[in-house]
C-alpha atoms as an extended CHARMM CRD file, in Angstrom:
* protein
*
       183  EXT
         1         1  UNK       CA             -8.9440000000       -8.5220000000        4.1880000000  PROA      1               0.0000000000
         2         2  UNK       CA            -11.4340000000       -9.4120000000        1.0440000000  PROA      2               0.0000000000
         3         3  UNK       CA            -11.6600000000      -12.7240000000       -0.2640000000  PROA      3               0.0000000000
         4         4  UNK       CA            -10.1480000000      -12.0260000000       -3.6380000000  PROA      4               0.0000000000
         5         5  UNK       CA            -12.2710000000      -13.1480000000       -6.1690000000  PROA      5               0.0000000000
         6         6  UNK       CA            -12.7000000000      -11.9830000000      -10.1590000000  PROA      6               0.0000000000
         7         7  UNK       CA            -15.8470000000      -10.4940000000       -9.3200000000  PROA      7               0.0000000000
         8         8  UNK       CA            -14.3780000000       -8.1620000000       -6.4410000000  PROA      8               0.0000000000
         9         9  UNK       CA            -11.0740000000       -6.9260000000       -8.7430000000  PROA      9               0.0000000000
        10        10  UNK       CA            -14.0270000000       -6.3670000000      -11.5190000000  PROA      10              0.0000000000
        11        11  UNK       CA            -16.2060000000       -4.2870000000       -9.3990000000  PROA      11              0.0000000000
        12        12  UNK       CA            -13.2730000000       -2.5570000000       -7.8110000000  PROA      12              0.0000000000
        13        13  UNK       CA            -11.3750000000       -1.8400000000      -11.3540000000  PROA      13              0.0000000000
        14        14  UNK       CA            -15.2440000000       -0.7410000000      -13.1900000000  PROA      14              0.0000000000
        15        15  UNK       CA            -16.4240000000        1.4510000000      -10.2140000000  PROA      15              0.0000000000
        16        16  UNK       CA            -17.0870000000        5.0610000000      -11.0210000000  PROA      16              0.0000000000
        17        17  UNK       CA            -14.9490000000        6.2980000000       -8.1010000000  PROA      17              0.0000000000
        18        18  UNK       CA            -11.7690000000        4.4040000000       -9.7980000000  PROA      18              0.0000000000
        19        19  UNK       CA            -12.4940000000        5.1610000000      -13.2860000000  PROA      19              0.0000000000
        20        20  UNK       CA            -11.5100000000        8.2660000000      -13.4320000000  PROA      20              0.0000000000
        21        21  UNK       CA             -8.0890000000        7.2010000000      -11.6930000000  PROA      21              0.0000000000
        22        22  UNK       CA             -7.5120000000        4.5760000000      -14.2770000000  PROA      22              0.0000000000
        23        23  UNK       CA             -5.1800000000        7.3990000000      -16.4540000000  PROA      23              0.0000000000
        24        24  UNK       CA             -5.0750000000       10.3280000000      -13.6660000000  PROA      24              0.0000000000
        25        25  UNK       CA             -3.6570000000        8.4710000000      -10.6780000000  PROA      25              0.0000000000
        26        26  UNK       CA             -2.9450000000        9.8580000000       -7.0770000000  PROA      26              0.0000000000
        27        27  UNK       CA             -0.2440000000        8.6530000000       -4.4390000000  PROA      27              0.0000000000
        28        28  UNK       CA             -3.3840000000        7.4380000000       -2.6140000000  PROA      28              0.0000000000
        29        29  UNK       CA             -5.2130000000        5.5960000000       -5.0600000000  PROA      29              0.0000000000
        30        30  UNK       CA             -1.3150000000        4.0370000000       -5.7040000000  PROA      30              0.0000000000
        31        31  UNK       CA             -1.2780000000        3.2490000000       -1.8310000000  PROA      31              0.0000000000
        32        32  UNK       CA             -4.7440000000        1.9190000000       -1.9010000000  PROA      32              0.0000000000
        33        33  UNK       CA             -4.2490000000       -0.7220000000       -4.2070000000  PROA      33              0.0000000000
        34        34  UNK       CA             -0.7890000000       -1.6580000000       -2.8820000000  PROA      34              0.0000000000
        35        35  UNK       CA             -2.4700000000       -2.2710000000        0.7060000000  PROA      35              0.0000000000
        36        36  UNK       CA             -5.4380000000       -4.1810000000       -0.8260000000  PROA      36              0.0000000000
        37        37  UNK       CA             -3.9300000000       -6.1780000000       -3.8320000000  PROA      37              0.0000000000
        38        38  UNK       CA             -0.3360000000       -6.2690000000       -3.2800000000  PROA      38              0.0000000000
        39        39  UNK       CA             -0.4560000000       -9.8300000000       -1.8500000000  PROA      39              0.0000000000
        40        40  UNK       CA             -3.1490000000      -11.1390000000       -4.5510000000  PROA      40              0.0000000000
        41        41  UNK       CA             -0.6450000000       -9.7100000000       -7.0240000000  PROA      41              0.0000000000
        42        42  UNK       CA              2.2850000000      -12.1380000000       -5.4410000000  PROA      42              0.0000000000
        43        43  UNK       CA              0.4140000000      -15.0140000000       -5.3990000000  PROA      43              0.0000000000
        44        44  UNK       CA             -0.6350000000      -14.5910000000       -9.0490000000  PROA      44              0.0000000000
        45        45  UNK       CA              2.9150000000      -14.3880000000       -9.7550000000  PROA      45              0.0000000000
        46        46  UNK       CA              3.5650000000      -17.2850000000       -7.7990000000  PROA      46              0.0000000000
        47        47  UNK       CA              1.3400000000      -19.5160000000       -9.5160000000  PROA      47              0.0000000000
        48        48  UNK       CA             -2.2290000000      -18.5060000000       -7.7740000000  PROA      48              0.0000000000
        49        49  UNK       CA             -5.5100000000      -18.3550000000       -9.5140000000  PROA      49              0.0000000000
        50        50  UNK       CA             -5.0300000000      -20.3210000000      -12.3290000000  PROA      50              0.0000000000
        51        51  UNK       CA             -8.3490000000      -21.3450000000      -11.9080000000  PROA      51              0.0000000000
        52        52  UNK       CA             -9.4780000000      -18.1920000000      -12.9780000000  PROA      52              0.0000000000
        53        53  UNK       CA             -8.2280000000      -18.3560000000      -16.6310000000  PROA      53              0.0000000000
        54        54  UNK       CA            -11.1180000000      -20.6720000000      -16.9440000000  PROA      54              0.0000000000
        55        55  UNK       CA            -13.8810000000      -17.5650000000      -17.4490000000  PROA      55              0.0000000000
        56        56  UNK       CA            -13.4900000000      -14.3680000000      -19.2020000000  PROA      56              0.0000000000
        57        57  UNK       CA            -14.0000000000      -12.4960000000      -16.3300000000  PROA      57              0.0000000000
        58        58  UNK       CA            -11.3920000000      -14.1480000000      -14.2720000000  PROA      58              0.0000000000
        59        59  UNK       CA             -8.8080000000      -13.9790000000      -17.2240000000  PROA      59              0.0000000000
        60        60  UNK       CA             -9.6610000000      -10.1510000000      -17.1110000000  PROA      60              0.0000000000
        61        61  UNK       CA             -9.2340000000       -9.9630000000      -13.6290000000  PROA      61              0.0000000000
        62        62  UNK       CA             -6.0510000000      -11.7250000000      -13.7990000000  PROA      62              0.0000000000
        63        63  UNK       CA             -4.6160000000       -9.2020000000      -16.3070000000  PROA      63              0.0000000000
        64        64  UNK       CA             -5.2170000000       -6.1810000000      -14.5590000000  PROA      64              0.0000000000
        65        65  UNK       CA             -3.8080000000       -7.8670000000      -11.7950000000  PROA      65              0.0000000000
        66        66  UNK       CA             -0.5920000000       -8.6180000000      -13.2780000000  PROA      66              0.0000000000
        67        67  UNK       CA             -0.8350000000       -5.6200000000      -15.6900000000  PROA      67              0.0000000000
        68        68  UNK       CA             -2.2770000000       -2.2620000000      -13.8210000000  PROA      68              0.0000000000
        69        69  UNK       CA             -2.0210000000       -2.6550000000      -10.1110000000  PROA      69              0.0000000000
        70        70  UNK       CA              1.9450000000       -2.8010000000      -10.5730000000  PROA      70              0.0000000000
        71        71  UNK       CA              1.9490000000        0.5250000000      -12.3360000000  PROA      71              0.0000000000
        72        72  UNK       CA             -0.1400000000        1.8550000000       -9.1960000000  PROA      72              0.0000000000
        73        73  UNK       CA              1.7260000000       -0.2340000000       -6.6670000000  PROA      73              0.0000000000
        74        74  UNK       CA              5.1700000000        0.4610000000       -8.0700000000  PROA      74              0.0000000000
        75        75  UNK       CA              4.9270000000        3.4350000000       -9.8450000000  PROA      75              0.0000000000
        76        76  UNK       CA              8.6470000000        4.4010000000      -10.7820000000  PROA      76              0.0000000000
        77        77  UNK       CA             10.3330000000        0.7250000000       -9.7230000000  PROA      77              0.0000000000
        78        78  UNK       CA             10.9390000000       -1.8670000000      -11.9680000000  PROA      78              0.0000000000
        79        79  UNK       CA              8.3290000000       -4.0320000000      -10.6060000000  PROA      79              0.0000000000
        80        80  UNK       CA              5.7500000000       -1.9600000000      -12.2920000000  PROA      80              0.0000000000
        81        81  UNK       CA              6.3700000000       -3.6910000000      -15.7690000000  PROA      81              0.0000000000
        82        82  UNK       CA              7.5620000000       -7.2810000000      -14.1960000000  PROA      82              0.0000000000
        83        83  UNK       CA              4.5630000000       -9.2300000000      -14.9080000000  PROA      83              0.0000000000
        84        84  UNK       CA              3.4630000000       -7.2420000000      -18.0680000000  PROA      84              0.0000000000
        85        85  UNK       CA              4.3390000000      -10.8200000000      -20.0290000000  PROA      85              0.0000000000
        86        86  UNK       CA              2.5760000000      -12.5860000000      -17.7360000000  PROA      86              0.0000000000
        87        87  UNK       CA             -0.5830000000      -10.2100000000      -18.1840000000  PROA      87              0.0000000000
        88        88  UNK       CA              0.0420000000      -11.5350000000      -22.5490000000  PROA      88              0.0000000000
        89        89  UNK       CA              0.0570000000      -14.6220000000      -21.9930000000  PROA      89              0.0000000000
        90        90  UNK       CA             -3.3920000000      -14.7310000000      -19.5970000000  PROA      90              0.0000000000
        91        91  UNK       CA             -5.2270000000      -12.2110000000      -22.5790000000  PROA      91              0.0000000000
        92        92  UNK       CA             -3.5380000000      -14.2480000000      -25.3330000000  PROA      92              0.0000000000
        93        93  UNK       CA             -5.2810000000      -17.6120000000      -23.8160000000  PROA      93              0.0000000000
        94        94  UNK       CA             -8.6700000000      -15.6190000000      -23.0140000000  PROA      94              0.0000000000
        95        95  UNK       CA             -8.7800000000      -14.1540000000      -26.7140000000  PROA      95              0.0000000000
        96        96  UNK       CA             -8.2160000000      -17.6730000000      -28.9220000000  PROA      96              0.0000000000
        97        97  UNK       CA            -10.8820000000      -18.9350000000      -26.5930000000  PROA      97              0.0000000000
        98        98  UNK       CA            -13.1830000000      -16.3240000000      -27.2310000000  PROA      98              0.0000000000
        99        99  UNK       CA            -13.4790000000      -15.0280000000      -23.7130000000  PROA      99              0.0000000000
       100       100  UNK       CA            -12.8950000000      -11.4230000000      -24.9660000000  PROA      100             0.0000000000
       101       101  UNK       CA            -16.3770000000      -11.4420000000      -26.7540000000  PROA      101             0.0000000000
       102       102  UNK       CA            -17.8540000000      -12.0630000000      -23.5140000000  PROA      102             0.0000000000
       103       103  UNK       CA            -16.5560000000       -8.7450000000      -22.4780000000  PROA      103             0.0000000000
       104       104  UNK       CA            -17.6190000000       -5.1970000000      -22.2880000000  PROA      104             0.0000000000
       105       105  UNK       CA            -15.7730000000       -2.5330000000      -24.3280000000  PROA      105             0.0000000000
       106       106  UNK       CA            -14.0380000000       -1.3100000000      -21.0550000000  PROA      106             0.0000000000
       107       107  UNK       CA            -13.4400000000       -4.6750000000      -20.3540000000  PROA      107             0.0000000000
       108       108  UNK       CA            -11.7370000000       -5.5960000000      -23.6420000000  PROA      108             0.0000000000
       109       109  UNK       CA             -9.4620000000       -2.3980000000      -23.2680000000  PROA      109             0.0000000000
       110       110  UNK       CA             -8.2420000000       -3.7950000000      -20.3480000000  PROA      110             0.0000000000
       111       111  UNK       CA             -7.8250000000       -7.2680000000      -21.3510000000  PROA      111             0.0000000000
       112       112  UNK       CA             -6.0510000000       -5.9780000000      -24.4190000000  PROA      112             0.0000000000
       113       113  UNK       CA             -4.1560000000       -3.1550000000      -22.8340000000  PROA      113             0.0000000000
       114       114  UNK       CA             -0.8100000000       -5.5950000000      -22.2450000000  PROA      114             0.0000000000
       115       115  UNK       CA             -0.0620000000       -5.5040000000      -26.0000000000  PROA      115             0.0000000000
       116       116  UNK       CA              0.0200000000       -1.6660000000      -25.7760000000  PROA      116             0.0000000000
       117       117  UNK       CA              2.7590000000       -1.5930000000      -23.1090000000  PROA      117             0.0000000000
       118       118  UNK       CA              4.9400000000       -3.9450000000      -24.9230000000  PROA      118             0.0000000000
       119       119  UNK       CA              7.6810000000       -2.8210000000      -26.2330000000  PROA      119             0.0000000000
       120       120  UNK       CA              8.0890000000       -5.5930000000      -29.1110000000  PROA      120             0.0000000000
       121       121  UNK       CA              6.8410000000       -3.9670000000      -32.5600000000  PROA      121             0.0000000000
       122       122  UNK       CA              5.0820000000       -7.1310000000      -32.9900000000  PROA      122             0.0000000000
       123       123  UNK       CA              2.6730000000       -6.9630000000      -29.8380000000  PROA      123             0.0000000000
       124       124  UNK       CA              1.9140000000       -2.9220000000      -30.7810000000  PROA      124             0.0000000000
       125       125  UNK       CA              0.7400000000       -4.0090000000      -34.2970000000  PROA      125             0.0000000000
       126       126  UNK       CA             -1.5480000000       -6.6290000000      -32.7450000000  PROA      126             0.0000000000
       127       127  UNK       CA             -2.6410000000       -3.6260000000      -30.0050000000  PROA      127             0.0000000000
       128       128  UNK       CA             -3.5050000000       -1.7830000000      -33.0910000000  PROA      128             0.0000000000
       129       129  UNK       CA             -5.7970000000       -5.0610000000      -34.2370000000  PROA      129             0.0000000000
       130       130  UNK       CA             -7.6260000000       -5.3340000000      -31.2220000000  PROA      130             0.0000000000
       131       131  UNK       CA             -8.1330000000       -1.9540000000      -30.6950000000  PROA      131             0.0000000000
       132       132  UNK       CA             -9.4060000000       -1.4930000000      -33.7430000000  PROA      132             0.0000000000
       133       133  UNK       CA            -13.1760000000       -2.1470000000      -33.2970000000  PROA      133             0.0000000000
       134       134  UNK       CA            -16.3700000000       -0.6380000000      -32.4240000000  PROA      134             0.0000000000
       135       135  UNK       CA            -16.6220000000        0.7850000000      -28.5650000000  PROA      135             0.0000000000
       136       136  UNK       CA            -12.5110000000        1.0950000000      -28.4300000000  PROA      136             0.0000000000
       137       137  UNK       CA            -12.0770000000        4.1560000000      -30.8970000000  PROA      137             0.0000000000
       138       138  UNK       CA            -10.4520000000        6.0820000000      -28.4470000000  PROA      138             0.0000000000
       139       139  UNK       CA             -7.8320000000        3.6200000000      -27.2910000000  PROA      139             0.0000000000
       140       140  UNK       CA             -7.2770000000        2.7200000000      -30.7830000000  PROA      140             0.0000000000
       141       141  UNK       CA             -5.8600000000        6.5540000000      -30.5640000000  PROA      141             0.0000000000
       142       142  UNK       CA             -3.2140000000        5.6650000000      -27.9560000000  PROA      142             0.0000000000
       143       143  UNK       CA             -2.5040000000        2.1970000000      -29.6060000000  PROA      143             0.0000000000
       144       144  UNK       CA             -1.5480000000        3.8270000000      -32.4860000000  PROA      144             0.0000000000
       145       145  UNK       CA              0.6200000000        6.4170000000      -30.7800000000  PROA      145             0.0000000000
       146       146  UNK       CA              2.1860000000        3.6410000000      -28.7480000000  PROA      146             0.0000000000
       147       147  UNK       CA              3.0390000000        1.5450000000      -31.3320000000  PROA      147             0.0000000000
       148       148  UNK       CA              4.9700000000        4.8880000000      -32.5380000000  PROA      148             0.0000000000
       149       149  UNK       CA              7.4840000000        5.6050000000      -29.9290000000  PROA      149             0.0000000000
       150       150  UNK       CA              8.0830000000        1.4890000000      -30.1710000000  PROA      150             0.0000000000
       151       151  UNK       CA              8.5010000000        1.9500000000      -33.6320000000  PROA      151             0.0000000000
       152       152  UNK       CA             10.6670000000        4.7920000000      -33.5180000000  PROA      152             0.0000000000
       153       153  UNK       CA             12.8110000000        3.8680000000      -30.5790000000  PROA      153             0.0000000000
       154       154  UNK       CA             12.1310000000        0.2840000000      -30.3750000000  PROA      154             0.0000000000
       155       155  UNK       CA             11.0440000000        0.6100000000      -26.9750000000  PROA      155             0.0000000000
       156       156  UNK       CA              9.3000000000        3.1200000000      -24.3540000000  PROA      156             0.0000000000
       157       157  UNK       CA             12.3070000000        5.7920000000      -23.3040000000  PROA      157             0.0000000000
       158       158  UNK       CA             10.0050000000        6.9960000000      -20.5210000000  PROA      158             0.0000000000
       159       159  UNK       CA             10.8180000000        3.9540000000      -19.0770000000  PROA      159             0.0000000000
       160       160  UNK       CA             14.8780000000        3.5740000000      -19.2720000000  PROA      160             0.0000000000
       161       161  UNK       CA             15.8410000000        5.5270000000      -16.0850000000  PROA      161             0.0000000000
       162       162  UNK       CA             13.2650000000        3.3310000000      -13.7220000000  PROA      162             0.0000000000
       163       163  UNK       CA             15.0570000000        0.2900000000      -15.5850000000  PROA      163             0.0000000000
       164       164  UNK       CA             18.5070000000        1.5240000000      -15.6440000000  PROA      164             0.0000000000
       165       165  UNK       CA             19.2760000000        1.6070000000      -19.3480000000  PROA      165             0.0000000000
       166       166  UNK       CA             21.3650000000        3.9310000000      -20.7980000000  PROA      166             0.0000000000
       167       167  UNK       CA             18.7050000000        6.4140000000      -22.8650000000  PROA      167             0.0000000000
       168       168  UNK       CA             20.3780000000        7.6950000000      -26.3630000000  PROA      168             0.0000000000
       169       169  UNK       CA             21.0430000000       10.7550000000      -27.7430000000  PROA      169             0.0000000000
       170       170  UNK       CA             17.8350000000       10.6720000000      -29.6850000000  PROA      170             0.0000000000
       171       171  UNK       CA             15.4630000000        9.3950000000      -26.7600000000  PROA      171             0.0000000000
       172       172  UNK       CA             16.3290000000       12.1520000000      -24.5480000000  PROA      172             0.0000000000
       173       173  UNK       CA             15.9670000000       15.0290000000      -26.9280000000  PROA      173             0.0000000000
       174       174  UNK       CA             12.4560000000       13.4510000000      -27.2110000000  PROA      174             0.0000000000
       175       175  UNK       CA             11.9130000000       13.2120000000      -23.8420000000  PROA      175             0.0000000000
       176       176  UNK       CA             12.7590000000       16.6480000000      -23.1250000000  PROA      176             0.0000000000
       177       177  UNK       CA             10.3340000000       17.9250000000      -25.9630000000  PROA      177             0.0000000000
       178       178  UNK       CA              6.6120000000       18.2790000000      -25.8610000000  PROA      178             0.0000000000
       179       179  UNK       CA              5.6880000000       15.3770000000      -27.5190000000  PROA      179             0.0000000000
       180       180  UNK       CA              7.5060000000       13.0540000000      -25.1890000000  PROA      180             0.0000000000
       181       181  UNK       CA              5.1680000000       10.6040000000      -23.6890000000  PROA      181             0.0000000000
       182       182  UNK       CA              6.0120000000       10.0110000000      -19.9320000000  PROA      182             0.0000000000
       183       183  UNK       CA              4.0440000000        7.1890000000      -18.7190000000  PROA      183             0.0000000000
C-alpha cells in the first residue's frame, strides 16, 4: 500500500490516464480507487489528515478525497454523497485563506466542485461565483446548469432513489425526458 500523501492523491487525480475518467467513469476505474483510497477516505472521515488543511495542495487533496472518490467508490449507495459537507467545509477554509490562488485551474475546479453538488440554492449560487473566472469557462457551464435543477427542484432528483426519497410527480417526468441530468 502507498503512503498517502497530498502529493500522491494530486498526481493520481491530474494524471492523463485518469483525466479522461474524471466525467466518463468505468466499473474499473470505480474498483481502482475503492482498493487504493477506500481506507484513506475512512480515516479522513474519522478525523485523519488534518494536517493537511495546512497547504493548498493538501486541502485539495482532502476534497477530492471526501468529494470524488465516494462517487467512484460508491457509485449508486448513499455513501457516495456522505462526506460532500465535509469536502465544503475543507474548500471553504482553503478559499478565505487564499489557498485556492495557489492552485491550477483544474485544481480550483476540483477544490470548488463541492458547491456544485450541493443541493442548497445557496452553495450553487456561490458554485456559480467561483466558477466564474478565467481557465473555468467550461465548468462555469455545468455550474450554471446545476444550480438549475437545484433551483427548480430544490435538490438533485437523479439522486432520490439511491437515497430513498420519494421523487414527485414533476421530478420524474423530468427524469424520464431528455434533459434529465443523471449523475
Amino acid at each position: 500500500m502507498d503512503i498517502v500523501t497530498p502529493e500522491l492523491i494530486d498526481d493520481f487525480w491530474f494524471s492523463e490516464r485518469v483525466r479522461p475518467l474524471w466525467f466518463d467513469s468505468t466499473p474499473a476505474f470505480d474498483d481502482e480507487i475503492r482498493d487504493r483510497f477506500e481506507e484513506t477516505w475512512r480515516r479522513a472521515k474519522d478525523g485523519g489528515y488534518k494536517s493537511w488543511r495546512q497547504t493548498a495542495l493538501g486541502s485539495l487533496a482532502l476534497v477530492i478525497v471526501f468529494d470524488q472518490f465516494p462517487l467512484n467508490m460508491y457509485r449508486g449507495k448513499p455513501d457516495s454523497f456522505s462526506t460532500e459537507a465535509r469536502a465544503r467545509e475543507v474548500a471553504e477554509a482553503a478559499i478565505e485563506r487564499g489557498f485556492d490562488l495557489e492552485l491550477t485551474p483544474q485544481q480550483q475546479a476540483f477544490l470548488y466542485m463541492p458547491y456544485m453538488h450541493s443541493e442548497s440554492l445557496a452553495d450553487q449560487n456561490r458554485s456559480v461565483r467561483l466558477f466564474d473566472k478565467p481557465g473555468l469557462e467550461e465548468n462555469l457551464k455545468f455550474a450554471h446548469h446545476h444550480r438549475e435543477i437545484v433551483r427548480r427542484f430544490g435538490r438533485f432528483p437523479h439522486r432520490n432513489a439511491i437515497l430513498g426519497r420519494a421523487s414527485t410527480r414533476e421530478e420524474r417526468d423530468w427524469l424520464a425526458s431528455d434533459e434529465a441530468f443523471l449523475g
